[in-house]
C-alpha positions as CSV (number, residue, x, y, z in Angstrom):
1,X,-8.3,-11.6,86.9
2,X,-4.6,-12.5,86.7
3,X,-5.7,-16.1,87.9
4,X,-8.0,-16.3,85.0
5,X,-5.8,-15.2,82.6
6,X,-3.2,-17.7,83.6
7,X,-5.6,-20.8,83.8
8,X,-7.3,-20.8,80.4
9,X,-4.6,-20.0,78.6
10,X,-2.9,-23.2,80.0
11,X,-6.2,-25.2,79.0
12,X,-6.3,-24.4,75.8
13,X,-2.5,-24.9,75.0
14,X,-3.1,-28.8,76.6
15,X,-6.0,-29.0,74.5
16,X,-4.4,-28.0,71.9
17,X,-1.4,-30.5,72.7
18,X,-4.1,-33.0,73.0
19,X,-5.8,-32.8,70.0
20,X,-2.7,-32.6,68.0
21,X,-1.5,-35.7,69.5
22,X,-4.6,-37.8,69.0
23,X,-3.3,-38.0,65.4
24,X,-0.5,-40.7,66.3
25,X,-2.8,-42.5,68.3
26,X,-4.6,-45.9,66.0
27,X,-8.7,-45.5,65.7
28,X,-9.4,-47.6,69.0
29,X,-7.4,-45.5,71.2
30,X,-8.7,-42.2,69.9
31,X,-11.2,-40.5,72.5
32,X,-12.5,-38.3,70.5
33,X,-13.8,-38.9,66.7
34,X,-12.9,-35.0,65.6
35,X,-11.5,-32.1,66.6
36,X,-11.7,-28.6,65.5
37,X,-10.7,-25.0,65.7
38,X,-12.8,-22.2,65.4
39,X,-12.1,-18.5,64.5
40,X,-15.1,-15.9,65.0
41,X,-15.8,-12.2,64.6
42,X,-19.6,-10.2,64.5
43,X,-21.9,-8.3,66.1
44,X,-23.2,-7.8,69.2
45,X,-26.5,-6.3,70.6
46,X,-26.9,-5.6,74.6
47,X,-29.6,-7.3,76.5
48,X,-29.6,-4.1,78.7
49,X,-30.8,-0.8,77.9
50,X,-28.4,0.5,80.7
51,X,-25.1,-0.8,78.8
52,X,-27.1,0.5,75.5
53,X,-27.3,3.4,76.7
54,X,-24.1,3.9,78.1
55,X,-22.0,1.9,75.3
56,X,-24.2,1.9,72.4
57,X,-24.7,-1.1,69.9
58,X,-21.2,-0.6,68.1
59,X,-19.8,-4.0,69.5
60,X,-17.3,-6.5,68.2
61,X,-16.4,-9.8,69.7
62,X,-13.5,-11.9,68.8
63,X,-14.3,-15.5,69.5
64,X,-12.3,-18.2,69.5
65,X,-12.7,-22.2,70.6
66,X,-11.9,-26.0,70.2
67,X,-14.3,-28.1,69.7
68,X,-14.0,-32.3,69.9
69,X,-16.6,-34.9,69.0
70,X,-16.9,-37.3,71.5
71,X,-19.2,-38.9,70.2
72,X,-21.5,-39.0,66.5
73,X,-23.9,-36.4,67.6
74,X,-22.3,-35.0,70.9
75,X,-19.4,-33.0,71.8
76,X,-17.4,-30.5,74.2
77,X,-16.1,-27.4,73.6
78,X,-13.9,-24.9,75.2
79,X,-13.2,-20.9,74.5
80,X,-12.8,-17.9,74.9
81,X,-14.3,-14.3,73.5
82,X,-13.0,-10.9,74.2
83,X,-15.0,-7.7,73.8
84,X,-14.3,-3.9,74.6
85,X,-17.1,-1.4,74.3
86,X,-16.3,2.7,74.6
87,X,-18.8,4.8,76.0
88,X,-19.6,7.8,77.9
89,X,-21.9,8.6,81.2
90,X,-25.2,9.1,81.5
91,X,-26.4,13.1,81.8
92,X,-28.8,13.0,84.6
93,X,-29.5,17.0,85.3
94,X,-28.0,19.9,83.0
95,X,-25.4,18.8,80.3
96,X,-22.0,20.9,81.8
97,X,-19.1,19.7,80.4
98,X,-16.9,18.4,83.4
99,X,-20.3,16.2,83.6
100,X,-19.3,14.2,80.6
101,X,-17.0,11.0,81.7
102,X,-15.3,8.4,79.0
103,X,-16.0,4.8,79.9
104,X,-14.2,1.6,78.9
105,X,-15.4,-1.9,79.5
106,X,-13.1,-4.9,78.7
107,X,-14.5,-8.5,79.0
108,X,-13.0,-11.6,79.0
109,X,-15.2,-14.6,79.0
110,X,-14.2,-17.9,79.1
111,X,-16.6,-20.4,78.6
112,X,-17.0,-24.8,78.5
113,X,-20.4,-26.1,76.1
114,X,-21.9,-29.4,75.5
115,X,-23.0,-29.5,72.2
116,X,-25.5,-31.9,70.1
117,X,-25.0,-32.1,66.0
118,X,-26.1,-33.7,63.0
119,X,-23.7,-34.0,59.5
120,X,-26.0,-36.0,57.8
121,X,-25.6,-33.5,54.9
122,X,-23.0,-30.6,53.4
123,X,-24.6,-28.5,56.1
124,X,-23.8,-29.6,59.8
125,X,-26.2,-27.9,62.2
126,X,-25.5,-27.6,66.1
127,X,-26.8,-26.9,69.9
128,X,-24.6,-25.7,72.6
129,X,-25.5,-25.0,75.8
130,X,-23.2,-24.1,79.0
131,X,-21.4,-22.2,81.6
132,X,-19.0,-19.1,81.0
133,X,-16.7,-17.1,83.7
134,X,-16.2,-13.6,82.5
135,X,-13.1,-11.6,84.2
136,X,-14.7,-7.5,83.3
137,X,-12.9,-4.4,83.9
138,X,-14.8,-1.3,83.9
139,X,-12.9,2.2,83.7
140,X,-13.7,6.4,83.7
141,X,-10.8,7.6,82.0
142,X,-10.4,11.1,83.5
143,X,-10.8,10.2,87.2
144,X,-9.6,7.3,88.7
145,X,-12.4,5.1,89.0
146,X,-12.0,1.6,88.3
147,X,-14.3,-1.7,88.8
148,X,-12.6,-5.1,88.4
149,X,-14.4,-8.2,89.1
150,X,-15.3,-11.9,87.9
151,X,-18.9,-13.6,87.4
152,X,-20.8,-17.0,86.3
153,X,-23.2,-17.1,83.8
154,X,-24.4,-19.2,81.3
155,X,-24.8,-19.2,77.2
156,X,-27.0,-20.7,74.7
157,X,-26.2,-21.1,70.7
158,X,-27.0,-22.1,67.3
159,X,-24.8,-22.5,64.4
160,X,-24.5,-23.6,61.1
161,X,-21.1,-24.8,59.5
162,X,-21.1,-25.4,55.6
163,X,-18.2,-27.3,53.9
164,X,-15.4,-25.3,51.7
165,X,-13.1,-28.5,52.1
166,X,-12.2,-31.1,53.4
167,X,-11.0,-29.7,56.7
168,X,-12.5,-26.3,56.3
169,X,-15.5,-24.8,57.1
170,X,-17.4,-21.6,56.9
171,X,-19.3,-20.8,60.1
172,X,-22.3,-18.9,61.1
173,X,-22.7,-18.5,65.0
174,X,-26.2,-17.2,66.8
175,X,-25.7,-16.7,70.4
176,X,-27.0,-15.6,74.0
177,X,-24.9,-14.7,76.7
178,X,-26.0,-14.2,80.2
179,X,-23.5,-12.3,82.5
180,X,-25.4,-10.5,85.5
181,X,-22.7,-8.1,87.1
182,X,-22.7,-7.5,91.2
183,X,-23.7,-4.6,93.2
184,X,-20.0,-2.9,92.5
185,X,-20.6,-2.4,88.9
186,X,-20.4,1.4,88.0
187,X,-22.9,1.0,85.0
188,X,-25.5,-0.1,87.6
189,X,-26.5,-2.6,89.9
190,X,-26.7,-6.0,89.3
191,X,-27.1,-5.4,85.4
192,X,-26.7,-8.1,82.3
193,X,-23.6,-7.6,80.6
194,X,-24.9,-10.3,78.0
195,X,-27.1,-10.5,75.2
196,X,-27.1,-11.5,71.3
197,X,-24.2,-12.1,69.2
198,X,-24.3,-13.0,65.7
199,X,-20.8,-14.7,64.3
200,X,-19.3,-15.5,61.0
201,X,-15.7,-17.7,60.8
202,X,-13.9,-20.0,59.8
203,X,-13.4,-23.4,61.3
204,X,-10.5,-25.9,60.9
205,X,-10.6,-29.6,61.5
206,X,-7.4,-31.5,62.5
């Protein structure tokens, strides 16, 4: 996990650093036509009735990403989305007190998209597909019981961005996440940490 944190962090600052700079560059040295940042917030609804069960549906996600053109219809992105659900065990026999455990689960997903897009209007509709790595912690609060661990998966999305300016945009985000956990989870094996998220932001073009 500390590896993860350290790397993406990195990326995103020379992304940052590079789509900053592409503004003192002419038009035929430009590699990419736009670039954007993207703030998100919303909801989002389990895949698994395990984690459901366990966490509820009370979840919030914080996204945030850059986004560049390469081209007029396709593009790259790169992000990251944190989440932290609250929750408490399962009662599998008689509900005694010392039965009931608190439960925390942190996620950290960090994710790269290719993405396909049409502007030929105010409204500017897009695809992404691609491949996230999320760093999860899972932890019982009164004993000490801890999972940490790291897993591939992949996300699909749909989002619509509407025009408030010139370099602003209102956005509205539909996606799917799919994170399967290992053996090691607590929650239960191999289970999907993913599922739907719906997201409303903002998004700023440089």
């Amino acid at each position: 996990m500390n590896n993860t944190k350290k790397i993406f962090p990195i990326l995103l600052v020379i992304l940052f650093m590079l789509t900053l700079s592409k503004q003192n560059f002419s038009e035929e040295f430009k590699i990419f036509k736009k670039t954007s940042f993207s703030v998100m917030t919303g909801y989002f609804i389990p895949s698994e009735s395990s984690y459901k069960k366990i966490y509820g549906n009370r979840n919030f996600p914080i996204s945030v990403s850059f986004s560049l053109e390469i081209s007029k219809i396709t593009g790259l992105s790169l992000g990251y989305r944190f989440i932290k659900s609250s929750g408490e065990t399962i009662i599998l026999g008689p509900k005694l007190f010392e039965e009931h455990y608190s439960l925390t689960l942190t996620n950290h997903t960090f994710f790269v998209n290719l993405f396909i897009f049409y502007t030929g209007s105010r409204f500017k509709p897009k695809f992404e597909i691609g491949l996230n790595l999320s760093d999860y912690s899972e932890k019982w609060k009164e004993i000490n019981i801890s999972t940490e661990n790291q897993k591939f998966g992949y996300n699909t999305a749909f989002s619509v961005e509407s025009s408030l300016s010139r370099k602003i945009s209102c956005i509205v985000k539909l996606q799917y996440l799919s994170i399967s956990t290992p053996s090691q989870s607590k929650i239960k094996e191999k289970i999907n940490l993913g599922g739907i998220e719906t997201l409303l932001g903002i998004c700023y073009y440089f």
